[in-house]
N, C-alpha and C positions, 0 to 999 in steps of 0.2 A: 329627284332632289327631295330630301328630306328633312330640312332645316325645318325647323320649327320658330316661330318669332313671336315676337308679341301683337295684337292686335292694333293696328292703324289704318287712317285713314285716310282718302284723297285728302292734297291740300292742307292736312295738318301739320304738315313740317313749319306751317310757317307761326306754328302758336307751341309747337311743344319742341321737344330735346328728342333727338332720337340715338340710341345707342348703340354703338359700331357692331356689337355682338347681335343685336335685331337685323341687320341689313344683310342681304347676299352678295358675296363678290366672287370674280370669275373665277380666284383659287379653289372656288369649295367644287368647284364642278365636278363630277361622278367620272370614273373610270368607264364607264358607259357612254356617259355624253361625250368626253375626250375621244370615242375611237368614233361614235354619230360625224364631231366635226371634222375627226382626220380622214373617214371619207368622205364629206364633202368635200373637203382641201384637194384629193387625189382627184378628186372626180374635176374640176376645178384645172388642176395642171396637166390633167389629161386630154379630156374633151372640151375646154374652154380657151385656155389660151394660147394653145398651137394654132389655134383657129381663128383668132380675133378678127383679122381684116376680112376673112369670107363671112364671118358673120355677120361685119358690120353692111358689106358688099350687098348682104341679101340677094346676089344673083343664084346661088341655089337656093330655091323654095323649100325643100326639103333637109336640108341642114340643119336648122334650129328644132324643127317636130322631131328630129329622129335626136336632137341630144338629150331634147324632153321628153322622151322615151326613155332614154336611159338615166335618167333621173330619175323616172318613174320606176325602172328596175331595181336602184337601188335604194327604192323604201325614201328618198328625199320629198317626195312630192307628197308622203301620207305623214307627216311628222305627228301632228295631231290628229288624225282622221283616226277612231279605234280601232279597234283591231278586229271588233265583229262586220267593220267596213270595208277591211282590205285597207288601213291602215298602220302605223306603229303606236298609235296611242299613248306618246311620252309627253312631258309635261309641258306648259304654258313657257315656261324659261328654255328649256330645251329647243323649242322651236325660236326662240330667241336667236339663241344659238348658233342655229343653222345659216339664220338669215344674216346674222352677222358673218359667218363666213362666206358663203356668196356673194357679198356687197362687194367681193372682190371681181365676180365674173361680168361686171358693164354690162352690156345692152343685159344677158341674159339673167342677168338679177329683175331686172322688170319682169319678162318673162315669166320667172321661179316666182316675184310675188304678188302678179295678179294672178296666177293661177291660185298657187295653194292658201293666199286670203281672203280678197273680195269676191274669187271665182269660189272657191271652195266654200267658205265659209257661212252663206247664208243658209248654204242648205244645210250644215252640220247642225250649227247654231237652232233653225227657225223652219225647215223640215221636217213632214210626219216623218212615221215608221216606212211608210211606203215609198216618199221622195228619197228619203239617205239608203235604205238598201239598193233604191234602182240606179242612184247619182254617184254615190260615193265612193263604190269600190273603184267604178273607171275612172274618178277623177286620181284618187289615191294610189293609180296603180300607170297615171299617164296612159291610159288608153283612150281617154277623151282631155281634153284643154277645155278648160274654161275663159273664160271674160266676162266682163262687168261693165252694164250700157247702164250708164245715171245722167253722166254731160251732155247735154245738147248745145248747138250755138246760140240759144239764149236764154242758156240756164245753166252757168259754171256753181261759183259760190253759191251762187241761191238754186239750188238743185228743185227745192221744192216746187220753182216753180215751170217746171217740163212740160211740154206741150205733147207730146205722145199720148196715142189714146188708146183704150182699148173697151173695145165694143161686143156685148155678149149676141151671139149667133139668133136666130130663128128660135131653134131646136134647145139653146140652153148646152150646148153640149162644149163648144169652143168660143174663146175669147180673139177678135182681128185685132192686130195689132199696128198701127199704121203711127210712124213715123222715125225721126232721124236721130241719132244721136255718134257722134264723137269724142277724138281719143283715146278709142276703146284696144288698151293691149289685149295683145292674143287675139284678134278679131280672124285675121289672116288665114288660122288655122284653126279655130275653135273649133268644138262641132257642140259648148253647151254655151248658152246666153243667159246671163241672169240679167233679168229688162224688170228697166222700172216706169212704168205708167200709169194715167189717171185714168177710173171708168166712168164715163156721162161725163158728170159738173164737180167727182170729188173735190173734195177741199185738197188732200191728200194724195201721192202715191201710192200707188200698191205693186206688189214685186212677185216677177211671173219667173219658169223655170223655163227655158228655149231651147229646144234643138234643132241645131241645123236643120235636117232632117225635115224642119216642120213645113220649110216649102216660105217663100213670101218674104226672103232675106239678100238682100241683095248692097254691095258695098262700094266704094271711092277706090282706087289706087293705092298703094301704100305712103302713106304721109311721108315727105324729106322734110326730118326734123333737124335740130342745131348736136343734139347728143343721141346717144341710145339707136343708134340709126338701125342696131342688129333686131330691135325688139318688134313684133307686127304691130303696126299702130293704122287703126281704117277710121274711117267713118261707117256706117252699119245705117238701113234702111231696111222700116220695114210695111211690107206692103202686102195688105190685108192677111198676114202672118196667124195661121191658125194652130191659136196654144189651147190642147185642151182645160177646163176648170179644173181638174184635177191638179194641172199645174201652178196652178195659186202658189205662193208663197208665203206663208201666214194665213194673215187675215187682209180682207179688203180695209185697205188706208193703213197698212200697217206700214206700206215701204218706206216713208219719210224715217221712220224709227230704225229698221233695217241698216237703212242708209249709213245712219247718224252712228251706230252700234257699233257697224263692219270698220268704219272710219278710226272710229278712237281705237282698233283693236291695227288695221292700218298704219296706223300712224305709230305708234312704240313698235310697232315690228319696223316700221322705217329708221326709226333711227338707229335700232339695232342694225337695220339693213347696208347701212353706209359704213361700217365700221371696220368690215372687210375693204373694204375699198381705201377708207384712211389710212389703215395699216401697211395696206400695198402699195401708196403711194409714198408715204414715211420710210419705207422701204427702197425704193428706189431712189429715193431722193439720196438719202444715206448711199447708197452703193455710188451712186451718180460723181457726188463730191469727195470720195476718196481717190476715183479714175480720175476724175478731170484735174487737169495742172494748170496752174496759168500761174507766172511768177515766180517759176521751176516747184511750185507746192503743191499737193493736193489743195481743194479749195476748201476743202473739210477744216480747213489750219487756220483760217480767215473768221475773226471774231461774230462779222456779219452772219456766216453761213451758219457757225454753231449754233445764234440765238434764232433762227428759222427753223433749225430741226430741230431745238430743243423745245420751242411752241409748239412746233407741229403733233410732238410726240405729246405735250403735256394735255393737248385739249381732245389728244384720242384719249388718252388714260382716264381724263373728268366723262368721256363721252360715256365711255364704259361702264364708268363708275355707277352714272344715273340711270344709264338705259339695264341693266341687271336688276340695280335697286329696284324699279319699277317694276321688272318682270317679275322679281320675286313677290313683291308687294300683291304683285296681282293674283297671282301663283297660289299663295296664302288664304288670299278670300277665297276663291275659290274652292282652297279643300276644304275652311270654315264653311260656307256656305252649302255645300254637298255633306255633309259631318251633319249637319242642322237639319237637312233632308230633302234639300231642295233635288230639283231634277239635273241632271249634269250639264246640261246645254245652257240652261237657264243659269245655273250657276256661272259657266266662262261667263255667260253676257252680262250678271251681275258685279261680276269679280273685275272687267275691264271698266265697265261704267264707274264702277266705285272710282277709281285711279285714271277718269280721264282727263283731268286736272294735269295728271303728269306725264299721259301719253302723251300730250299736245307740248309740253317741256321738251320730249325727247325728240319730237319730230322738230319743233323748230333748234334747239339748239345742235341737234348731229349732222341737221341739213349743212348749219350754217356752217359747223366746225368742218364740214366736207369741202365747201366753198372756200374755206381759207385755204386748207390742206393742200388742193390741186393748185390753187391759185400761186400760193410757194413753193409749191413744186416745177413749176411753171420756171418761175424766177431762180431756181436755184440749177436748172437745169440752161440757162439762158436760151441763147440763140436753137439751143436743140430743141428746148422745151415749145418753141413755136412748131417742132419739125411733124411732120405727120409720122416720120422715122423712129420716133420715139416715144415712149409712151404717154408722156405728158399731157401731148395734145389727144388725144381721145378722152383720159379721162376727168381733164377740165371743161371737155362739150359734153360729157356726161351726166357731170357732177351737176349740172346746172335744173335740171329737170325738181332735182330732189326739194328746191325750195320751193317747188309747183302745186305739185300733184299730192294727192291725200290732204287738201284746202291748202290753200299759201299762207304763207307763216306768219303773211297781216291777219290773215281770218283765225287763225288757232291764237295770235297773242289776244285778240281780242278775248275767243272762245274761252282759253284758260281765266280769265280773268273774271269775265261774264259768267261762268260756272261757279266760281268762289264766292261770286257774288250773291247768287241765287239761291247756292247753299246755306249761306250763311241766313238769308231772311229766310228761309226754311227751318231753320234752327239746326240744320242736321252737321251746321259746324260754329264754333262760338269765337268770331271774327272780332265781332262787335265791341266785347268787354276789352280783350286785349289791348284793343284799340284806345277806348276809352282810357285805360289805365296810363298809356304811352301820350295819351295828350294830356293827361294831370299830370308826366312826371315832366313834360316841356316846362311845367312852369315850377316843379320844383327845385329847391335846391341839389344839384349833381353831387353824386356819392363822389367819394376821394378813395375808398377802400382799396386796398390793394391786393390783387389777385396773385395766387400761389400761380405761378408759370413752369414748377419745377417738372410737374405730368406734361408727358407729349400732346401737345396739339391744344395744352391748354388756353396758352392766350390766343391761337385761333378760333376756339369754339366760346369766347367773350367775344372776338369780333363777331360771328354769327352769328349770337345773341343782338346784338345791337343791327345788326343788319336787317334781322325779322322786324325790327322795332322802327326803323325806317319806311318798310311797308303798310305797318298798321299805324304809323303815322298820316302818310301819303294817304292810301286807299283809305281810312277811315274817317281823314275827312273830306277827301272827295268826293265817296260816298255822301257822308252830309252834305254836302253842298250841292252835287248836283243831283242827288237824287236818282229818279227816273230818267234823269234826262243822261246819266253817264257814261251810257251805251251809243249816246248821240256822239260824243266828246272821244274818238276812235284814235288821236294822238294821244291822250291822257290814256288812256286802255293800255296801248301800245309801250306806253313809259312803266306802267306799272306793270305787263309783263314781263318787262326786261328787268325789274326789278328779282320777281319771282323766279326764272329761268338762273340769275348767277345764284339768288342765295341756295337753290335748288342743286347746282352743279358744284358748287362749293361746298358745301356741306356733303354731298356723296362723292367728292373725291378727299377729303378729311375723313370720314368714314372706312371707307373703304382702303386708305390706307392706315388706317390704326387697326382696323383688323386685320390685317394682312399684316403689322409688325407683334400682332398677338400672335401671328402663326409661323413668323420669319424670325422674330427681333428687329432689334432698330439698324444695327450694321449692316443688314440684309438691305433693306428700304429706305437706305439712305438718298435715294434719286428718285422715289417716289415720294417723300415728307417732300423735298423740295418740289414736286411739279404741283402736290397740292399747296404747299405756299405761296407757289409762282401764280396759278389759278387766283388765288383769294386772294391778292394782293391786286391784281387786273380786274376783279370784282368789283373790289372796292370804290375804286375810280368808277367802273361802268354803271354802280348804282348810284352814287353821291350823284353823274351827268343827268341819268336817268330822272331820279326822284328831282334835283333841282331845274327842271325842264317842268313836270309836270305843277312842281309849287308854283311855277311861274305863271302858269298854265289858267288855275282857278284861283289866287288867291291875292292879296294886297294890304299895304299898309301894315299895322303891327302884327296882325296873323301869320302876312309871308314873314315879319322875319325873327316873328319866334321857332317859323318850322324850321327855319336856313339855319337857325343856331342848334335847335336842333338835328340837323340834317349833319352839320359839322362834328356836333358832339357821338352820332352814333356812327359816324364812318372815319373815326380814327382807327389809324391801325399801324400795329409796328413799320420801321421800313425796311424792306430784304434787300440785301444786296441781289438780287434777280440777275444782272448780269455774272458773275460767279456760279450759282445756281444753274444759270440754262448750260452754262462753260463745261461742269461738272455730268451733267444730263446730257447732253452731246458728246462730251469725248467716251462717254459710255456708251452711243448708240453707236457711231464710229469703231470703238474698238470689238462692238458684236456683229458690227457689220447690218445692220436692220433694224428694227421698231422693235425692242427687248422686252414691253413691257407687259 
């Protein structure tokens, strides 16, 4: 991908304007990356879902290692690994991509991405020359599995604080490595361990490289989970486990960073990850309710069911929207950063840092939008949707993991938040004035101007204006008010993530569809203007609940209710007929038979 855009930064979507023609959406993708993802799609209706129930069965052991074999044969498993690694060396989005098409193959998307992320990844990123030659090619080529041991049982969220030790030898020559940790995919069949433990009394982790192989590894049964049942999930122990120093990972005390690194890069691959998965279910759902009759009708013809698959479809389309946006976003730094002269490893890890304000966006809001997805799929499938017969029920006990793992979506709304936070008294984003400026215009007199609505998407992009203005209302003076202490105040956090997340998902599905009628017309995209209307109109509401939660939150007497009139004044917004809208948006998915968009 070769777009070119203009320079931006985490987090400042919510101070500046950003222009449809800056942003990446899925139409621009390469006749390259379109045939990347049509073979993973083949690969997917071949080796994935003829097979579902023995893999979810796990009674052959060797089923899932031999399909990840052949994922490894077909170049899936090196998407970014170079190509002086024995991998394909394509871009930050492209591996996007990928992940989004897979979020269609259940248990074996965990699978696909703890290997080629957290398993892959450290050593790409934070390996010498001698670690990625000796690791990489077999990871890249599925001749070895990786996994990633960070969770212990009592040490989830707060990772840093792990009890695993590692103890350097007599001789200086190997590190023992003694103890437990949990939930680790791909444990079953791995044969490489990226382990993270402390040496002596560190304050800090430090992150070691592990092969089976190394002898001192021993594990639990395979865990019976509620979803993903096909994916290997162990507990892993380790018992005076001898890793040579060579195997170092970095530096000593570097793991905590490691960690923290692999995570934000985790986490927008996850939301991309799910989006396979929403598509297939939007999918079926659609096929679902034109078969089914009740009333001598399809139930497709039932105003109920259109406006469930007309949601369903609009908040895969917004899911899209952000999780590309951000790839590209990141994409961009990245080749700035490498241009500048940095090192290429250091650059990814620069380029996702910058943007993980909005990796944390796309992992909580794609989880969530999966959770609904299956949930009305569920419902729209009824009595079957409960059947194990059908597909529903798998991939509603699947769906459910994604709000978990890569930190739970309470620790990342805080994180996004606490991140903006820190940047801003850092100076390296200018929160502060904005802010300032929106609580003198509270007390000014309200403009009456009236806005030219005759440009597409114009009076939606004055509610988005107003909607940023809402935030730096909120956060700017909750900030003042509580200070230090804000981080204490984990519902107020919480409220003002949810703030962040719509105008975030709103504005990159108004984006992305105005470029997309730059390259269509507006006749073309007349059912995509409406699902982003439909988005930002359900916005609106969710910020106005939001923000006046947290007003309630910290404030009183005439403060709270100059915010509330404020709060009023910035979450007006036209009103859509939405039911017509979803009417329109459904008898279009119905008549293409699938999720069109």
């Amino acid at each position: 991908m070769t777009t070119q855009t203009k320079s931006t930064q985490g987090g400042e979507f919510l101070i500046k304007e950003t222009d449809a023609q800056d942003i990446f959406i899925p139409a621009e993708f390469t006749e390259e990356q379109r045939m990347m993802a049509q073979a993973c799609q083949d690969f997917i209706d071949t080796e994935i879902t003829p097979h579902v129930k023995e893999i979810d069965s796990m009674k052959d052991p060797d089923l899932v290692p031999s399909i990840f074999k052949k994922a490894g044969d077909l170049g899936l498993l090196g998407i970014t690994v170079p190509e002086e690694y024995g991998g394909m060396g394509m871009s930050f989005n492209t591996s996007m991509l990928i992940a989004d098409i897979i979020g269609a193959a259940g248990s074996f998307s965990t699978t696909y991405g703890a290997h080629t992320g957290i398993g892959t990844l450290p050593i790409l990123y934070y390996g010498t020359e001698e670690q990625k030659k000796k690791y990489l090619p077999k990871l890249a080529t599925g001749e070895w599995a990786a996994c990633y041991c960070l969770t212990e049982p009592d040490a989830g969220s707060d990772a840093n604080s792990g009890k695993t030790k590692a103890t350097l030898s007599e001789d200086g020559k190997t590190y023992l490595l003694n103890g437990q940790k949990m939930w680790i995919s791909n444990a079953g069949f791995a044969e490489l361990f990226i382990v993270f433990a402390k040496i002596e009394d560190d304050k800090n982790l430090t992150c070691f490289i592990v092969e089976k192989s190394f002898g001192g590894i021993t594990m639990n049964e395979e865990e019976k989970k509620l979803g993903i049942k096909g994916s290997s999930t162990r507990q892993v122990f380790f018992n005076d486990c001898p890793v040579p120093v060579e195997n170092m990972l970095s530096d000593r005390q570097n793991g905590f960073k490691i960690a923290v690194n692999i995570l934000n890069i985790g986490r927008v691959k996850l939301g991309a990850g799910v989006l396979g998965g929403v598509r297939t279910v939007t999918t079926n759902a659609v096929k679902y309710s034109t078969e089914r009759k009740q009333f001598g009708v399809s139930i497709n013809s039932f105003g109920a069911i259109k406006s469930k698959l007309a949601e369903m479809a609009t908040k895969s389309y917004v899911s899209e929207a952000l999780c590309y946006r951000a790839g590209q976003d990141i994409e961009n730094k990245i080749n700035a950063l490498e241009a500048d002269g940095m090192d290429a490893s250091e650059a990814k890890l620069k380029g996702v840092e910058a943007f993980a304000i909005e990796c944390a966006i796309a992992k909580v809001q794609c989880s969530e939008v999966l959770d609904y997805v299956v949930d009305q799929g569920v419902q729209i499938y009824g009595g079957m949707g409960y059947s194990a017969d059908a597909p529903m029920e798998r991939a509603y006990r699947d769906a459910r993991i994604s709000r978990i793992y890569e930190g739970t979506n309470e620790i990342n709304r805080m994180l996004m938040v606490g991140m903006l936070l820190k940047r801003a008294m850092k100076g390296e984003i200018n929160i502060f004035d904005p802010a300032m400026a929106v609580s003198k215009e509270l007390t000014s007199v309200p403009s009456f101007e009236t806005i030219d609505t005759s440009e597409l998407f114009a009076a939606e992009k004055e509610v988005l204006k107003k909607l940023k203005k809402v935030f730096l209302m909120v956060g700017g003076k909750a900030a003042m008010a509580l200070q230090d202490k804000i981080e204490d105040e984990q519902e107020i956090m919480m409220n003002l993530a949810d703030v962040m997340i719509e105008i975030y998902a709103s504005e990159s599905a108004i984006l992305r569809t105005e470029k997309l009628v730059s390259i269509k017309g507006e006749d073309a995209c007349k059912n995509q203007i409406a699902m982003a209307q439909i988005y930002l109109s359900e916005a609106v509401d969710k910020i106005n609940t939001a923000a006046k939660e947290a007003i309630g939150s910290f404030t009183k007497g005439d403060e709270q209710k100059v915010m509330l009139m404020g709060l009023k004044r910035f979450t007006k917004s036209e009103l859509y007929n939405t039911k017509e809208l979803r009417r329109q948006i459904a008898d279009y998915m119905i008549d293409q038979g699938k999720y069109p968009f």
